[in-house]
C-alpha positions in Angstrom: 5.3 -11.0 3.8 8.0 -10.1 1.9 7.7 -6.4 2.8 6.7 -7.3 6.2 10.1 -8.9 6.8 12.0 -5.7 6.2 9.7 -3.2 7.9 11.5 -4.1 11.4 15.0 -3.9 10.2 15.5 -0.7 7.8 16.4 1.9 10.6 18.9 -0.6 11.6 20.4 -1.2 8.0 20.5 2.6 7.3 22.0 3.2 10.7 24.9 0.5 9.4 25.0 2.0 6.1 25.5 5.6 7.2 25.6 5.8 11.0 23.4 8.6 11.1 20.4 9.3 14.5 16.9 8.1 14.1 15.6 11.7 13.1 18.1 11.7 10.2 17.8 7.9 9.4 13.8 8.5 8.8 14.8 11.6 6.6 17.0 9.4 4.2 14.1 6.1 4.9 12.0 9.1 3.2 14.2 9.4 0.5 14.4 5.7 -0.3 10.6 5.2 -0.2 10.6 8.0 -2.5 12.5 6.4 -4.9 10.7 3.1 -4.9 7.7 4.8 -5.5 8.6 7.5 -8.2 9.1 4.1 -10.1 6.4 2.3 -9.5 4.7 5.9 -10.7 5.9 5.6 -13.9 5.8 1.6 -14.5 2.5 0.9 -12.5 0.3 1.9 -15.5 2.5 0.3 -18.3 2.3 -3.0 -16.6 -1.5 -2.3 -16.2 -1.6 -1.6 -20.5 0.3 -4.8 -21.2 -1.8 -6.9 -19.3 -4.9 -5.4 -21.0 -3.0 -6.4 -24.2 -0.8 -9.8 -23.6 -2.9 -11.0 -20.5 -2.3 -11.2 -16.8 0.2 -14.0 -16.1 2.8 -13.1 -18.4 3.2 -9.5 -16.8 2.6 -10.6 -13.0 5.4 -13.6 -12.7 7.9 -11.5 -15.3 7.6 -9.0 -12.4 8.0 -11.5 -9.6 11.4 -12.9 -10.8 12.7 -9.4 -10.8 10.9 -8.4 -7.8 12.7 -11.1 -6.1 16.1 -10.4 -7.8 16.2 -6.5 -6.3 15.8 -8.1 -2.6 19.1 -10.2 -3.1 20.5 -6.7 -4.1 19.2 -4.9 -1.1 20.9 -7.9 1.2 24.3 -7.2 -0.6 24.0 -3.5 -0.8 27.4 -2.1 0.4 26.7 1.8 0.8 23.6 4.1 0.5 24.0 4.8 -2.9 23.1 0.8 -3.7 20.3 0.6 -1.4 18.4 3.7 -3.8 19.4 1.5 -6.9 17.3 -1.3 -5.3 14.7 0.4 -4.7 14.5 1.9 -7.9 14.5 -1.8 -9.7 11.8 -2.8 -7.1 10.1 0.1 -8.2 9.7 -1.0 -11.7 8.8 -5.1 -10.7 6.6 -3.9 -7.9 4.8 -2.4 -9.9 1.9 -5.6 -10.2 -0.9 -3.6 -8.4 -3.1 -2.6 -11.6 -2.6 -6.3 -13.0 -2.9 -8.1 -9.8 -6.5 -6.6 -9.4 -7.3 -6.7 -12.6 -7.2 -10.4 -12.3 -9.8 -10.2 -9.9 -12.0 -8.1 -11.6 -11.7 -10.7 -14.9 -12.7 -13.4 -12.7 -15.6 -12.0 -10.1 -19.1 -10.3 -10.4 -19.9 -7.1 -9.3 -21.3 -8.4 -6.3 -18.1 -10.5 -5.8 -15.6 -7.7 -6.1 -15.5 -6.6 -3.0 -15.5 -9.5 -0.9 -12.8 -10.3 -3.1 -11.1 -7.3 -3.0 -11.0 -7.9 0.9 -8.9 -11.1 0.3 -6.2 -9.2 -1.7 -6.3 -7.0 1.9 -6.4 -10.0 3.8 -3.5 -11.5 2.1 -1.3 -8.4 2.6 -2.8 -8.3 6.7 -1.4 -12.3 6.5 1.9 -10.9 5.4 1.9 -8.4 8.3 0.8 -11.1 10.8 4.0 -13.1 9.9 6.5 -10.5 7.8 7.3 -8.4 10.6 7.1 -10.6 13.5 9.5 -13.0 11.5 11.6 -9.9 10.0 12.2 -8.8 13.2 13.1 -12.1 14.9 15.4 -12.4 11.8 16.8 -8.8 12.2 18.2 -9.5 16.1 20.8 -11.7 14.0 21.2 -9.1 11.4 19.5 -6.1 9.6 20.5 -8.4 5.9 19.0 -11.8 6.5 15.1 -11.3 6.5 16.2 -9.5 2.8 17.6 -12.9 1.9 14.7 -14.1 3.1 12.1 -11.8 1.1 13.9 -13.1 -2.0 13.8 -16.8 -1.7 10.3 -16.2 -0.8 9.6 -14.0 -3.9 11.1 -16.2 -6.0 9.0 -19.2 -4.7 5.7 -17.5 -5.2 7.0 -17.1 -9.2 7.8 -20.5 -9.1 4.3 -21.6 -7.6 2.9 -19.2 -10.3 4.6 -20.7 -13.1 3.4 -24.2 -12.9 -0.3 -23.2 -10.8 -1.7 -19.9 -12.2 -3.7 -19.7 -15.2 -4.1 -16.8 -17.7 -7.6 -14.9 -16.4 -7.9 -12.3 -19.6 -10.0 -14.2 -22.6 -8.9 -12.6 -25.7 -12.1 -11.1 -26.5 -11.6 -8.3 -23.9 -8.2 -8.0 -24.8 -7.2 -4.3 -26.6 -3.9 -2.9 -28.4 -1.3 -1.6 -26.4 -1.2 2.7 -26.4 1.8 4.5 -24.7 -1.0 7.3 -24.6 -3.1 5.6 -22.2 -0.1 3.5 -20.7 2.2 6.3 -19.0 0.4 7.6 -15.1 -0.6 11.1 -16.6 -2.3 9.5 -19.4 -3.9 6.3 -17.3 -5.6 9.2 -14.9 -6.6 11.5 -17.6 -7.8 7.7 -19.7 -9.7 6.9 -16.6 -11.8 10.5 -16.3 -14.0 9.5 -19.4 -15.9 7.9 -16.3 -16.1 11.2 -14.3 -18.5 9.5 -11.9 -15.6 7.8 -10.7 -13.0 10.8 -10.1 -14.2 11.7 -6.8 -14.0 8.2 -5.6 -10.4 8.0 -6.9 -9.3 11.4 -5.5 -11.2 9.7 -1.5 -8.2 7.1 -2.3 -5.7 9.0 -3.4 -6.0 11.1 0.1 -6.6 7.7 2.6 -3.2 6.6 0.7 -1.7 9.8 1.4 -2.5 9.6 5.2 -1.6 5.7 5.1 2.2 6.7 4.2 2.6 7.7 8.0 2.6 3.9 8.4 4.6 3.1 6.1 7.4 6.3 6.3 7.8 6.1 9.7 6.3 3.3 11.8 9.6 2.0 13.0 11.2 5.3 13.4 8.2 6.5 15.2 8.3 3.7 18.0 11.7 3.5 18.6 11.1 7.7 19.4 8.3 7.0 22.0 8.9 3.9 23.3 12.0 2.6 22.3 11.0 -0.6 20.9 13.3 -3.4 19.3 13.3 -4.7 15.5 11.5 -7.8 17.2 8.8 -5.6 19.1 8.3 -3.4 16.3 7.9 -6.6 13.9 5.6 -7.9 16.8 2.9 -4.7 16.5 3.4 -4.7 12.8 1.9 -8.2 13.2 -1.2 -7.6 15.6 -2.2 -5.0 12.8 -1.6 -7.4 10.1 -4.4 -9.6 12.3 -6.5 -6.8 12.9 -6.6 -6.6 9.0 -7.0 -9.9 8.4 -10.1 -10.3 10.6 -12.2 -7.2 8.7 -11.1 -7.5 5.2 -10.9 -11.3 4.8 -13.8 -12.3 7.4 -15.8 -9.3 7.3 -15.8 -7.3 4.1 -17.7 -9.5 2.2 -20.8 -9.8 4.7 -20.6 -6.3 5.5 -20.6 -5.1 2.1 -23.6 -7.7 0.5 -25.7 -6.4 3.2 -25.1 -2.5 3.4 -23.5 -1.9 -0.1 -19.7 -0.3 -0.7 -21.0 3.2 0.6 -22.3 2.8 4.8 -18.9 0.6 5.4 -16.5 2.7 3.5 -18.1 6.0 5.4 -17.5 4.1 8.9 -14.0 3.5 7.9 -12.8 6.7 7.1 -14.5 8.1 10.7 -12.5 5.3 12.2 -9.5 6.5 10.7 -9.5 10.3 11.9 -10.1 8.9 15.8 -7.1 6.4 14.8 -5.1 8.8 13.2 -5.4 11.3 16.5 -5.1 8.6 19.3 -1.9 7.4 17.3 -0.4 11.0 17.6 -1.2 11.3 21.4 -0.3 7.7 22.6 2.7 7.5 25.1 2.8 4.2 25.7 3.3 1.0 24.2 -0.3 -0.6 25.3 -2.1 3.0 24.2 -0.3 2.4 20.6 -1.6 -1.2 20.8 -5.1 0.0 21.5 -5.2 1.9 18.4 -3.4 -0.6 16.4 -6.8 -2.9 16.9 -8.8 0.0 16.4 -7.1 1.3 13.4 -7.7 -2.2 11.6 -11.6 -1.4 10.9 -10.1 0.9 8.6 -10.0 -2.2 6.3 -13.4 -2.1 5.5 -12.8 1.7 2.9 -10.6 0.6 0.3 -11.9 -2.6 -1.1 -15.5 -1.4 -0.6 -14.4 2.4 -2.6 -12.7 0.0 -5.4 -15.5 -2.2 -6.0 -17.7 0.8 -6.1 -15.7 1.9 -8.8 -15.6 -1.0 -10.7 -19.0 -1.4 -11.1 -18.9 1.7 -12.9 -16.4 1.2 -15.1 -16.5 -1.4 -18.6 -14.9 -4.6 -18.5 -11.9 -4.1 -21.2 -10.9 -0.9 -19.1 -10.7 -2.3 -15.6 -6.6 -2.9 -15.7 -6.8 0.6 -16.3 -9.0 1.7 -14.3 -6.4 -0.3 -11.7 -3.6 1.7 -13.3 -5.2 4.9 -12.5 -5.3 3.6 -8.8 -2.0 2.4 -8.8 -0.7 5.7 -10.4 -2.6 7.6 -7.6 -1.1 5.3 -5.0 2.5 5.9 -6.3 2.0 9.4 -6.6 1.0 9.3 -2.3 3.9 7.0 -2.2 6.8 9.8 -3.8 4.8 12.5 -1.8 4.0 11.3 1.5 7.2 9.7 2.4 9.2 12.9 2.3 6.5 15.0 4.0 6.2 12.4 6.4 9.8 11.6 7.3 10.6 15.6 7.1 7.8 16.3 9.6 9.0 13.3 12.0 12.6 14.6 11.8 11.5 18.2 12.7 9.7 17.1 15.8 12.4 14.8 17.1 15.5 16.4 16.4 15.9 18.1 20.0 16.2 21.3 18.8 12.7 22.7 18.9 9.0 21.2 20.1 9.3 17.5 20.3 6.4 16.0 18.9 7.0 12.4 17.0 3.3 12.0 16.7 2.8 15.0 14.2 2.6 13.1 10.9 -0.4 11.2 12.7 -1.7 14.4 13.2 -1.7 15.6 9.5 -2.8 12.1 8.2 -6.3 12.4 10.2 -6.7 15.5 8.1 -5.8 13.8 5.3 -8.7 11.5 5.6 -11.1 14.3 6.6 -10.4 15.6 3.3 -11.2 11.9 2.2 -14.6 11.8 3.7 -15.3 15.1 1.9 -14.6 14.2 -1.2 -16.2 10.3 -1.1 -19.8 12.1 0.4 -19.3 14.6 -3.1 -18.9 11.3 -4.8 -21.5 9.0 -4.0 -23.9 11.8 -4.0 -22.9 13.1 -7.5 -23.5 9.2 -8.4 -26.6 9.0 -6.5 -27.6 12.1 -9.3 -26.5 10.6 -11.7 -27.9 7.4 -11.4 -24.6 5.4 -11.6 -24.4 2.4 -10.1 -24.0 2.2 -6.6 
């Protein structure tokens, strides 16, 4: 939600910041994201090691109380130059992915993990039901206050943490701390003693890499085509959220115990390049609704691809198993944002083809690529008899 309540209001903050046009203000956005995320790179797999080694709850609400700290930063933040410091600090405490799942893996079955995995999806589509709408409500006052906002709410998960969660890690699966395994070159190379898995990681890696057309340039992209408010672009935010909501928390589970990770997963990723496509070619704002619904049985690939991983994976090497994703993630994550902000700001500049749509149009390649490489995957695993 946190996230969510900023989405709405960042072209407006950088246009305060540096009064610069929406082509150029997605550019810098691109730059910021990049940032973030060359962080979260580095620190995603070391928080992933120390919660293999001290447990899960020291790591996750240490990283709260700074997350939370860096968004009382970004609501201060007098000139551009501040804004990249944030988001290099929220690089570093954002980085709970590989311990935040690995929680879940210490505490589900195989045949839980997905289903459960879809909560953790359902949770962040709750945030985007709420976040944005309220982020961009908050943001016709001001583009500050829904930062203010993300911090106080930050800062009351860690408190609800302190006093409600419990350690998930017994010590028995616990193992020593190694800056070998711990930095994101050595946490992907750690992870391909289980090569069964690499094709499945790479199928993520790429769906990630398409996904950061959502992220880079969402609000840039309606504002372009149909000039949509911080409040209206909060409001679609929040429909996907739903969308989100509905197939990973309602659906996941059922879909998955009764067809397995591979059927749903598959289905995704074909809903994604129709998504992907209509998203480039919509014009108006009810044809960018219609594939916002759409685009939400996406949900189904990610939680079922990770669970199929985990099952083939042992249990004191699962938080770094979720390093390697994370790592893969923020690699996407320093990537895609300056492809995908470069590309937007060619096509909308005014001084050549005017296209805002064409990052849409190299994310559904993205996840045809995808497909390929999660067919090679479950086939080679299928051969091998892994576990699937």
């Amino acid at each position: 939600m946190g996230v969510g309540l900023i989405l709405p209001v960042m072209p407006g903050l950088i246009n305060e910041l540096s009064d610069l046009p929406n082509s150029r203000a997605a550019e810098i956005a691109g730059y910021i994201l990049f940032t973030y995320a060359a962080m979260q790179f580095v620190c995603a797999p070391v928080l992933g090691g120390l919660s293999d080694r001290f447990g899960r709850r020291p790591v996750l609400l240490l990283a709260l109380l700074g997350f939370s700290a860096d968004y009382f930063v970004m609501a201060v933040a007098p000139t551009l130059f501040w804004l990249f410091i944030a988001r290099m600090i929220s690089g570093v405490f954002g980085a709970t992915f590989p311990a935040a799942n690995a929680c879940l893996v210490d505490i589900s079955s195989a045949e839980q993990r997905a289903r459960n995995f879809g909560f953790t999806g359902a949770a962040v589509g709750l945030g985007f039901v709420f976040g944005p709408a309220f982020g961009g409500l908050l943001g016709e006052y001001g583009p500050r206050l829904p930062f203010v906002v993300s911090g106080f709410l930050t800062l009351g998960v860690a408190i609800y943490g302190y006093f409600r969660f419990p350690e998930t890690l017994a010590p028995e699966h616990r193992r020593p701390f190694d800056w070998k395994r711990a930095n994101p070159f050595g946490s992907l190379l750690s992870i391909s003693r289980f090569p069964v898995v690499i094709p499945i990681l790479l199928a993520i890696f790429l769906v990630q890499f398409a996904n950061q057309s959502y992220v880079s340039i969402w609000a840039f992209f309606t504002i372009e085509v149909v000039n949509w408010s911080p409040l209206a672009i909060g409001l679609s935010a929040g429909v996907y959220g739903i969308t989100m909501v509905i197939v990973q928390g309602g659906l996941t589970g059922p879909v998955v115990k009764r067809y397995g990770e591979v059927y749903p997963a598959l289905v995704s990723l074909l809903i994604g390049i129709l998504t992907f496509f209509g998203l480039a070619f919509a014009s108006s704002g009810s044809m960018i609704y219609f594939w916002i619904v759409v685009g939400g049985f996406t949900g189904f690939a990610f939680p079922a691809m990770q669970a199929l991983m985990t099952k083939n994976v042992p249990e004191d090497s699962q938080g770094e198993l979720q390093g390697a994703i994370a790592s893969s993630f923020s690699l996407t994550a320093i990537v895609g944002p300056l492809l995908m902000t470069q590309l937007f700001g060619s096509f909308t500049r005014g001084d050549g083809v005017h296209f805002p749509g064409a990052p849409f149009v190299g994310g559904a390649v993205l996840i045809v690529l995808a497909l390929c490489a999660f067919g090679y995957g479950t086939r080679s695993m299928r051969r091998r008899g892994a576990t699937t």
